[in-house]
N, C-alpha and C positions, 0 to 999 in steps of 0.2 A: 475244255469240254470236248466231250468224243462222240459223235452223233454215228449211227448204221441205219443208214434212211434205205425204208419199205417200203412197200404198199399198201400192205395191211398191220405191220407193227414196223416200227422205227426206236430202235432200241437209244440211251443214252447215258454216260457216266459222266461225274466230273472230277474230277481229281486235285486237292491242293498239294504244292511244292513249295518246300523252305530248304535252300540248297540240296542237300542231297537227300534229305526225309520230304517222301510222297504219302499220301493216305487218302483213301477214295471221300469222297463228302457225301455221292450219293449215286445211285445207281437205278433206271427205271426202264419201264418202256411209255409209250405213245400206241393206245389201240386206236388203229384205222380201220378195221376189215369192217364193223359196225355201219361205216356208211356207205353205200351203195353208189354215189355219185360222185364219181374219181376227181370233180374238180372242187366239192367240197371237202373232198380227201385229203386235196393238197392245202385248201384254204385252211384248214385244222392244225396240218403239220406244221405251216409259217406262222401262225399265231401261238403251238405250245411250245416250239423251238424258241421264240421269240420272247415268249412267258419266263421260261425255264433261264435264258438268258438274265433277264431283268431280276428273278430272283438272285442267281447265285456268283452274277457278275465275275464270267472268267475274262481271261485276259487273252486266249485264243481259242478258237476253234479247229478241230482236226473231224474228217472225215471219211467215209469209205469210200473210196473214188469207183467208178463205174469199171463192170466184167465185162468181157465180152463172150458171150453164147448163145445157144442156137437159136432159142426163142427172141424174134425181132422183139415182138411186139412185149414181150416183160422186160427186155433189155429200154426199151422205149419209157415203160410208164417207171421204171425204177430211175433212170436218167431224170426224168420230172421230177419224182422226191427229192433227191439229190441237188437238183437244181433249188426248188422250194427251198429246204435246208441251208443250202451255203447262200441265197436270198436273206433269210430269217438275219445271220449273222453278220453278213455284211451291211446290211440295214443300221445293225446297232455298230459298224465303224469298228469290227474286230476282224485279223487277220484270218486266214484259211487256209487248211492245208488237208491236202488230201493223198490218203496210201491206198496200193493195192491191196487186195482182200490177203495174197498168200503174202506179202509184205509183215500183214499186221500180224498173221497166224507166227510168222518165225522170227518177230520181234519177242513175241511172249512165250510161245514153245519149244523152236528150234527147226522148226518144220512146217514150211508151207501148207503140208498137205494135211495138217491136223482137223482133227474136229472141235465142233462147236464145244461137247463137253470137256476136251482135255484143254482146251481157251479160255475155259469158265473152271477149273479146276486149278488150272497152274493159279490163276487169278487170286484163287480162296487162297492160295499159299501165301502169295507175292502181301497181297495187300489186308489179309484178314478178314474179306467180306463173306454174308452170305447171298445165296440167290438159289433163286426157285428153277430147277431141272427143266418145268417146264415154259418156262421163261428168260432163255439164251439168249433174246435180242439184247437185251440189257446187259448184259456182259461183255455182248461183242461191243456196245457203243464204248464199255467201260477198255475194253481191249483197245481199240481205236487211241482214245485219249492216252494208257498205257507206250501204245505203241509210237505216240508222237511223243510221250515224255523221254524215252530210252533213243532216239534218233534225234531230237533237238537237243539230246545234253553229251553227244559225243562230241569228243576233241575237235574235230574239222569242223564241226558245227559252231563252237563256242569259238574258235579259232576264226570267223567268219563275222562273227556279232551278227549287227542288226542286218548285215547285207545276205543272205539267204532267199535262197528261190525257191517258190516252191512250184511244185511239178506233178502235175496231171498221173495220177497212178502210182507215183514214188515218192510223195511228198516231200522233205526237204532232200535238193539235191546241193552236195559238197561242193556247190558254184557259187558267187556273188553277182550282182547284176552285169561285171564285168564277164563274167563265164568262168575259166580254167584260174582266172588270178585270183581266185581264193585258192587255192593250193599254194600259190606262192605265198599269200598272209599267213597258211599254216605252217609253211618253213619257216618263215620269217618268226613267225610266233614259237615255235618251237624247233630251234637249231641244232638242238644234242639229236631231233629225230633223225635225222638227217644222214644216209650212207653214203659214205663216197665211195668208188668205187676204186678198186684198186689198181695202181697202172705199173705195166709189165716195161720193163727197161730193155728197149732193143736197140743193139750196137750192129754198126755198120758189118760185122760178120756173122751173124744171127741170120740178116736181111739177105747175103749173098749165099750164107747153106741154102735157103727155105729157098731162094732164086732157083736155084739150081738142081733142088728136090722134084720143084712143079716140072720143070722143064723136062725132067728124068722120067715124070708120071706121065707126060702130056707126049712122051716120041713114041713112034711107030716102034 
């Protein structure tokens, strides 16, 4: 499940995976702007997160991890969505992960710095859905999930199993709870990747030219 928690729409997609065939199940949004009283706003979102959960029973959760820009105070009440949301999921005992916004843009397009329509366009390609132009939240949740299927099915990742971290802004990072020795499981797991580098054969006359090169460079 891919959630893009708002303030007034919190968009959402889920996606099923059977080895390498993905195909969306279902793609919506959450209108909030309707209520006026931001803490029944949040009380809404943890109950249809929560709903939408029980219905379609994923097995993770992935999310839009918080921006940082100028407006304190929306960076504030969107951090509360957010918070609500990944609440909703962990309640029902499912893992979470969260990426950054240009993260998710250049998992699906290539390009951080895309638009909302060219994220809801690559989508219609990838996956065969449709969706309403003017209804983009729902694509980005679909993106979200998108973007956690393509970064938890790479190499270093699979290479890692169940030991994966996940991390504030960049969701799965190529670490295990141990830190950098998941790179060694992926060498280990995969030894042909592996380059050695190549060593240069230096004899005792080699060493006394280059000696005596420096010294020639280095006199007055």
């Amino acid at each position: 499940m891919g959630i893009d928690p708002g303030t007034n729409t919190a968009g959402y997609g889920f996606l099923e995976v059977q080895g390498r065939s993905v195909r969306c199940l279902v793609l919506g949004d959450i209108a909030l702007h309707a209520l006026k009283d931001p803490y029944r706003k949040l009380r809404h979102l943890f109950d249809r997160v929560g709903a939408l959960i029980e219905m379609y029973h994923p097995d993770e959760v992935a999310l839009e991890s918080p921006f940082f820009g100028e407006n304190v105070q929306s960076m504030l009440k969107l951090g509360r969505a957010q918070g609500v949301a990944m609440a909703a999921a962990l309640t029902h005992d499912l893992p979470v992960f969260e990426y950054a916004p240009r993260r998710i843009k250049q998992a699906i397009t290539g390009r951080g710095s895309a638009s909302k329509e060219q994220v809801a366009a690559l989508l219609k390609s990838m996956l065969h859905v449709e969706y309403d132009i003017r209804r983009l939240d729902a694509t980005d949740g679909l993106a979200v999930a998108m973007c956690h299927y393509f970064l938890s099915s790479a190499p270093i990742n699979e290479a890692c199993g169940g030991e994966r971290k996940k991390a504030l802004g960049g969701g799965l990072k190529a670490t295990s709870r141990q830190g950098s020795s998941s790179w060694e499981s992926f060498v280990n797991a995969n030894p042909d990747r592996l380059v050695q580098p190549e060593k240069t054969k230096r004899t005792a006359g080699n060493l006394e030219n280059k000696s005596k090169q420096t010294i020639q460079k280095i006199k007055p």
